[in-house]
C-alpha positions as CSV (number, residue, x, y, z in Angstrom):
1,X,109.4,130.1,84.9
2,X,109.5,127.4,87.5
3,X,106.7,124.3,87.2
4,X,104.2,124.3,90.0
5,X,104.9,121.2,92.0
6,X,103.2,122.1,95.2
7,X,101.5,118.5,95.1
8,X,104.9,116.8,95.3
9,X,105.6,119.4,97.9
10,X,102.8,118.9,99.7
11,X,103.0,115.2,99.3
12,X,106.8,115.0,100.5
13,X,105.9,117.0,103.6
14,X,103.0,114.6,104.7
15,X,106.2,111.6,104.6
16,X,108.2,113.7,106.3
17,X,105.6,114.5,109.2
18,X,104.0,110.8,108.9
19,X,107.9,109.5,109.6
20,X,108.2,111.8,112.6
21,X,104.7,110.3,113.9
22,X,106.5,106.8,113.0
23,X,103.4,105.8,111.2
24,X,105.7,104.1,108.1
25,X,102.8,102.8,106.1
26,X,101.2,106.3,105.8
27,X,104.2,107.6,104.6
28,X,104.7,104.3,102.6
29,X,101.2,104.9,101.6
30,X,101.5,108.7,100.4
31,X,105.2,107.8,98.2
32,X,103.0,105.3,96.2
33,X,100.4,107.8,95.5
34,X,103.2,110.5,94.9
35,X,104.7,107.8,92.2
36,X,101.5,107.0,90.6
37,X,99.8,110.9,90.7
38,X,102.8,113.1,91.1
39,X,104.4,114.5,87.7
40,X,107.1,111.9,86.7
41,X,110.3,114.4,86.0
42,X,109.5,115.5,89.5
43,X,109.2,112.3,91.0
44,X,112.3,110.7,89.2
45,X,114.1,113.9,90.7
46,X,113.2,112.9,94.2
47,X,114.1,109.4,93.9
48,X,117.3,110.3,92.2
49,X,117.9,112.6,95.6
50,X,117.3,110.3,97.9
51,X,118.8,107.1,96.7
52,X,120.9,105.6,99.3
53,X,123.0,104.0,96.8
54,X,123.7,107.4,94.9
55,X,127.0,109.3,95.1
């Protein structure tokens, strides 16, 4: 059965939508919270998907 992460959902839609407004430190604001709150195999996920430097 698949882990309930509708807070990192939730969380990653309110970047996405705070980037579209271009209001960068709210979405700078809601990763930090996401990093500090958010469950850590979840957030290590995201970061692993969205590192620039990945391949």
């Amino acid at each position: 059965m698949a882990r309930d992460i509708s807070y990192e959902r939730d969380a990653l839609v309110e970047v996405a939508q705070a980037l579209k407004d271009g209001d960068r430190e709210r979405a700078h604001q809601v990763l930090r919270r996401l990093a500090a709150e958010g469950d850590p195999a979840v957030v290590a996920e995201i970061a692993r998907l969205t590192d620039p430097h990945a391949q």
